[in-house]
C-alpha positions as CSV (number, residue, x, y, z in Angstrom):
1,X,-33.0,-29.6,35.1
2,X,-33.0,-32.9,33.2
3,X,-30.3,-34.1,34.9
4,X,-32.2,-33.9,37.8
5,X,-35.2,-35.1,36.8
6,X,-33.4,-38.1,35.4
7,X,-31.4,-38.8,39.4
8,X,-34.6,-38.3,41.2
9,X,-36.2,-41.1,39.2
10,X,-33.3,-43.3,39.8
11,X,-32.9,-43.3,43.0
12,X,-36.8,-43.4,43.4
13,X,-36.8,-47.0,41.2
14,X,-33.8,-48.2,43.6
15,X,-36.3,-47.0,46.3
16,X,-39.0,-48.8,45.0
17,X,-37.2,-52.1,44.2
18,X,-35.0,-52.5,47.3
19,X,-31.7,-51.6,45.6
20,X,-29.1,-48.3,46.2
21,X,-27.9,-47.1,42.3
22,X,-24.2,-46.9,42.0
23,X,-24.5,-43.5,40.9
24,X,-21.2,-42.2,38.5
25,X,-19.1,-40.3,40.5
26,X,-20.3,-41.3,43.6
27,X,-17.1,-41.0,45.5
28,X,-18.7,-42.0,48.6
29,X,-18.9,-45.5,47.6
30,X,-16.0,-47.2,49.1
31,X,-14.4,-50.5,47.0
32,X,-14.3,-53.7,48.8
33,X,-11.3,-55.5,48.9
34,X,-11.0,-59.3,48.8
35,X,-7.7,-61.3,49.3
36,X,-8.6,-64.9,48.1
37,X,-7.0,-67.5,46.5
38,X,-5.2,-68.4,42.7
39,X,-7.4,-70.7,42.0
40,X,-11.0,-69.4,42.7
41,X,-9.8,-67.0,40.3
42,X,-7.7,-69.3,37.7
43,X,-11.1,-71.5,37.7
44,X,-13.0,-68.3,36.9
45,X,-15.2,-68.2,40.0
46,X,-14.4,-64.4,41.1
47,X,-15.1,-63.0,37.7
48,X,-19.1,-63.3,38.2
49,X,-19.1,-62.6,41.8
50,X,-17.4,-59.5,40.8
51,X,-20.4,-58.6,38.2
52,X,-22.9,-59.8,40.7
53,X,-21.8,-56.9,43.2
54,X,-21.3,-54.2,40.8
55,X,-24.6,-54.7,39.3
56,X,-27.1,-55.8,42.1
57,X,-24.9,-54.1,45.3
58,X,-23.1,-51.2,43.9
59,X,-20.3,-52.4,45.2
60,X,-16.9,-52.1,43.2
61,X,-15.4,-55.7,44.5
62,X,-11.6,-55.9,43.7
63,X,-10.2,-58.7,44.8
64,X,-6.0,-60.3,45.0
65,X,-5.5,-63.7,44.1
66,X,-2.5,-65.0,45.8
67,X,-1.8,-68.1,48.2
68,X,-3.7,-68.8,51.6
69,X,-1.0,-67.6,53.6
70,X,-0.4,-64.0,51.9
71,X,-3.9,-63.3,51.4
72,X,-4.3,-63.8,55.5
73,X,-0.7,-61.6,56.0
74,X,-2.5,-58.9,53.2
75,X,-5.7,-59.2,55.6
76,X,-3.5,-58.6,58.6
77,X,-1.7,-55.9,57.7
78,X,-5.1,-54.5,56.8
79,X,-5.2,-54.1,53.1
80,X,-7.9,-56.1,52.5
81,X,-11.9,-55.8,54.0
82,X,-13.1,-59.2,53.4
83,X,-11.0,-62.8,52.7
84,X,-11.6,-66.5,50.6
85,X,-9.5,-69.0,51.5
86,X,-8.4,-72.4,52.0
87,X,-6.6,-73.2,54.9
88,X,-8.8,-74.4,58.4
89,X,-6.2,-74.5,60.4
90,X,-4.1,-71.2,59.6
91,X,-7.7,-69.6,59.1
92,X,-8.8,-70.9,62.8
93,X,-5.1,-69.2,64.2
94,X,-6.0,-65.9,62.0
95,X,-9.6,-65.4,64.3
96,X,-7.8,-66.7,67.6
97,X,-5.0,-64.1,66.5
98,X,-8.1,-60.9,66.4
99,X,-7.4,-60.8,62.7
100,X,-11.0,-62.1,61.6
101,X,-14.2,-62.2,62.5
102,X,-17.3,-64.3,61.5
103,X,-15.4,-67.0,59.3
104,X,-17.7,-69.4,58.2
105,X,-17.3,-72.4,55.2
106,X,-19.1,-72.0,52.1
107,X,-17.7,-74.1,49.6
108,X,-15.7,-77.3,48.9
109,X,-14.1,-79.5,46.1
110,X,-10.9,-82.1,46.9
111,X,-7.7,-82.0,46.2
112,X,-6.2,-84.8,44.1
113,X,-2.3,-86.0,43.3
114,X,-1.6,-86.1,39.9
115,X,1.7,-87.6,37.7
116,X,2.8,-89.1,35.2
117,X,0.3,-91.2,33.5
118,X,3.3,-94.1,33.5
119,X,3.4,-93.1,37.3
120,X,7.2,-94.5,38.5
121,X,6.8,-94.2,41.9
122,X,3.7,-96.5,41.7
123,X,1.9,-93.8,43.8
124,X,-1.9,-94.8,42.5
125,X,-3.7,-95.6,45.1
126,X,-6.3,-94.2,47.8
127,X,-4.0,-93.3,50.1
128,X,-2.0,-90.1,50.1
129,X,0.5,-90.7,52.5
130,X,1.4,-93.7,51.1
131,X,1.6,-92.1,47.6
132,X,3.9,-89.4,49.1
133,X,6.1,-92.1,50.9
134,X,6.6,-93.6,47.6
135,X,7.1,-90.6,45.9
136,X,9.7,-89.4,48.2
137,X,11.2,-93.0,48.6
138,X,12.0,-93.2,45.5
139,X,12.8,-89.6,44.7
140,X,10.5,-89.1,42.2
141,X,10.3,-85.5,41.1
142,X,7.7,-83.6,42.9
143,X,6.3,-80.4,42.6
144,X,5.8,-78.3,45.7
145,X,3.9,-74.9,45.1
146,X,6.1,-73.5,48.1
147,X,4.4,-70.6,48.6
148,X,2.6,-71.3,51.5
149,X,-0.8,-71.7,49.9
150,X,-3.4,-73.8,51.0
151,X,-2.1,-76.4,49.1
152,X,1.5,-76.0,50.5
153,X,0.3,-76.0,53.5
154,X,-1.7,-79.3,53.2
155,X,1.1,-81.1,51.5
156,X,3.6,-79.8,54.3
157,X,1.4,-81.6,57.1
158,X,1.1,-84.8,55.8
159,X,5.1,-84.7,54.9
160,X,5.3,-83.7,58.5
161,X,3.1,-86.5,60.0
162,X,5.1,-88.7,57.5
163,X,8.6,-86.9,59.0
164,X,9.8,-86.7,55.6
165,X,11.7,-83.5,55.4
166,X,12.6,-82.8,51.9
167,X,14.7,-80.0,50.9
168,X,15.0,-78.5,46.9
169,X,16.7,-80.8,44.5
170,X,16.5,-82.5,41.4
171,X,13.7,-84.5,43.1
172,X,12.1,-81.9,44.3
173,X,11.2,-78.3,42.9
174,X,9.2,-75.4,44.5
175,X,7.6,-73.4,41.9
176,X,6.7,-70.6,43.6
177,X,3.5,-70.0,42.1
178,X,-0.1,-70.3,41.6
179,X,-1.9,-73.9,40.8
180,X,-2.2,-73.4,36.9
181,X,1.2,-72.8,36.8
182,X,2.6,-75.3,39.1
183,X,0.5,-78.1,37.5
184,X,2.2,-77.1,34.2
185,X,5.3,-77.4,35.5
186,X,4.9,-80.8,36.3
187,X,3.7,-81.9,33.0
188,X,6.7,-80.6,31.1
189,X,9.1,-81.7,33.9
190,X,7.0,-85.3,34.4
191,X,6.5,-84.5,38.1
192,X,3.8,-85.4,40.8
193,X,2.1,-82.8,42.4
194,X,-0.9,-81.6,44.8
195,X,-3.6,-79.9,42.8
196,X,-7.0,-78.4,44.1
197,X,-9.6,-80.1,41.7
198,X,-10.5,-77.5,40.3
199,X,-7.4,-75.8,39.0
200,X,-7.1,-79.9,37.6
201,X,-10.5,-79.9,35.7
202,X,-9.3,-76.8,33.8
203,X,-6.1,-77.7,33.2
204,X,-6.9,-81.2,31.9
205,X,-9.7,-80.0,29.7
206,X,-6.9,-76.9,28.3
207,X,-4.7,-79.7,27.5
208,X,-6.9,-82.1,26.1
209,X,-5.3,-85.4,24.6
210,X,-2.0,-84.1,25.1
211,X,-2.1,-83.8,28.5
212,X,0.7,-86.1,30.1
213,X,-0.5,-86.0,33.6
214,X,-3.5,-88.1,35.3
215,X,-5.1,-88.6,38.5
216,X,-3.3,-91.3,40.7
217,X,-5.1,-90.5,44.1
218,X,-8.4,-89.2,45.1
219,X,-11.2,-89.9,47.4
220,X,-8.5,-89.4,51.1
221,X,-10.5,-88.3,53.4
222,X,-7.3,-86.0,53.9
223,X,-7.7,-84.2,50.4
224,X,-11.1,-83.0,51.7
225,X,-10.8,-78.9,50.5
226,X,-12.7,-76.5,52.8
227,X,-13.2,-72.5,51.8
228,X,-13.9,-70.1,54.2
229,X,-14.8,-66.6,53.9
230,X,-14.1,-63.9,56.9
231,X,-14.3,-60.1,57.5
232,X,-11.1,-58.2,58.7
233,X,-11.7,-57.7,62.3
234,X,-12.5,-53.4,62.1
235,X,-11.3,-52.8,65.8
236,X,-7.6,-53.4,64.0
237,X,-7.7,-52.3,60.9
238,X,-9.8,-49.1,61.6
239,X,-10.0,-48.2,57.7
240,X,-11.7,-51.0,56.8
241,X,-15.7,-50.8,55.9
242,X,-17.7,-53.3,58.2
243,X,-21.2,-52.4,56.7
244,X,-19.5,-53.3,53.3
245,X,-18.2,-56.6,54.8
246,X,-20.9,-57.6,55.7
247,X,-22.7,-57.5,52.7
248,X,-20.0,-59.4,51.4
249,X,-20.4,-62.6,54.1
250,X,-24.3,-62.5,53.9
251,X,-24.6,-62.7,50.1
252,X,-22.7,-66.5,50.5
253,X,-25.9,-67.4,52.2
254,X,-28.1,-66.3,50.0
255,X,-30.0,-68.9,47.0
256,X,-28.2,-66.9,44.4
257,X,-24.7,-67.6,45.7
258,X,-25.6,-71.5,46.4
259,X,-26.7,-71.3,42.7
260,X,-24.0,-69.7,41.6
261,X,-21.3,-72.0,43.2
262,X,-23.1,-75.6,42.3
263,X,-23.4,-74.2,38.8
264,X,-19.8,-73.0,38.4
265,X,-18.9,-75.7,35.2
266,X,-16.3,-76.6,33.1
267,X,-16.8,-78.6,30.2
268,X,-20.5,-79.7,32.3
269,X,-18.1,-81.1,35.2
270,X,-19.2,-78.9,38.9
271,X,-16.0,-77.3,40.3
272,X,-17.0,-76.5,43.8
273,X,-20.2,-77.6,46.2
274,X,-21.6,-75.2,48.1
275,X,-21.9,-75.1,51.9
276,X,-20.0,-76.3,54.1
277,X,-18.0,-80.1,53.9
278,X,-18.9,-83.1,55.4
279,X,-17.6,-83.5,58.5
């Protein structure tokens, strides 16, 4: 009788404050599955948007952090409800595809090129391409994440407006994974490499004084780093949960997410800006 005293009141405060209780054992509450990107969640970002939907949404928000372009092939084959990424253009062919609905930017940062502080290629400058020319001229190692990430696929269009077609050597490595790890492997192989700024914040303030790598381009107008979120389109993927999707794109424009995301710090030093990027 206690017990359902105890539920009665519960869902009658939920009631009374505009909330639904994730009630234990509530089978009927379906997860929501995100496919985003290494480094929103190397930089620490998904961690409290996950609390924020279990305890004000009752929604269990799991999420897969991989590159751009296998979170959108997990969306498409329809094991994931809602998707973070940050890639315009294979995001843009994703919605013309039927894959996505309702993508809309909510956040941006940069991407830099970082090296060896002694830089050999004599990269540092304000011009990527002409960084990467150098690089590449003078077969300096670089560090491709080749894994078809965002960042992979930002570094492979400027190679291809460059035409410089490089293929794995000792001047150039693909690591294959996420940004933490790729940036790593450029500092103990003295490589240059691509890195989302915000992966490079953490990193540099892990590493500290020892760190061997620096910033030798910024500010391109070509670095600019757009994220997007997007629901899976339902009409494909029939099991996915459009109600909870929803709920998912709607909280981005909400004050609490713009707080959350221009408040998202390491050492004091904002990693992303909310809304969209300048044009």
């Amino acid at each position: 009788m206690k017990t359902i005293e105890s539920l009665l009141i519960l869902l009658a405060l939920g009631m009374l404050f505009g909330v639904t209780p994730c009630l234990a054992g509530d089978s009927t509450l379906k997860p929501l599955m995100l496919a985003t990107t290494t480094s929103t969640a190397e930089t620490g970002l998904l961690d409290k948007i996950v609390d924020v939907f279990a305890k004000e949404k009752g929604i269990e928000l799991k999420y897969v952090a991989v590159g751009t372009g296998k979170a959108l092939e997990i969306a498409k084959n329809c094991d994931a409800d809602v998707v973070l990424v940050h890639a315009p253009d294979a995001e843009k062919a994703f919605v013309a595809a039927g894959n996505g609905l309702d993508r809309k930017e909510v956040m941006y940062n940069d991407f830099v090129l970082v090296g060896p502080k002694a830089d050999p290629a004599k990269a540092t400058g304000k011009d990527i391409r002409a960084a990467l020319t150098r690089i590449h001229g003078d077969k300096a190692l670089f560090i491709s994440r080749g894994d078809n990430s965002g960042t992979h696929m930002l570094e492979k269009k400027l190679l291809k407006e460059l035409k410089i077609e490089p293929a794995v050597s000792e001047s150039y490595l693909e690591s294959g994974q996420g940004m933490s790890a790729t940036v790593l492997m450029a500092a103990e192989k003295g490589g240059y490499t691509l890195c989302d700024r915000a992966s490079w914040k953490f990193f540099s303030a892990n590493q500290g004084d020892k760190n061997p790598l620096a910033i030798l381009v910024e500010g391109d107008p070509a670095l600019l780093n757009r994220y997007s979120v997007m629901r899976v389109n339902p009409e494909k993927c029939t099991k996915t949960d459009p109600a909870l999707a929803q709920v998912f794109l709607d909280w981005w424009f909400t004050p609490q997410a713009k707080e959350m995301i221009n408040g998202h710090t390491k050492n004091g030093s904002t990693l992303y800006v909310y809304g969209p990027a300048p044009q």
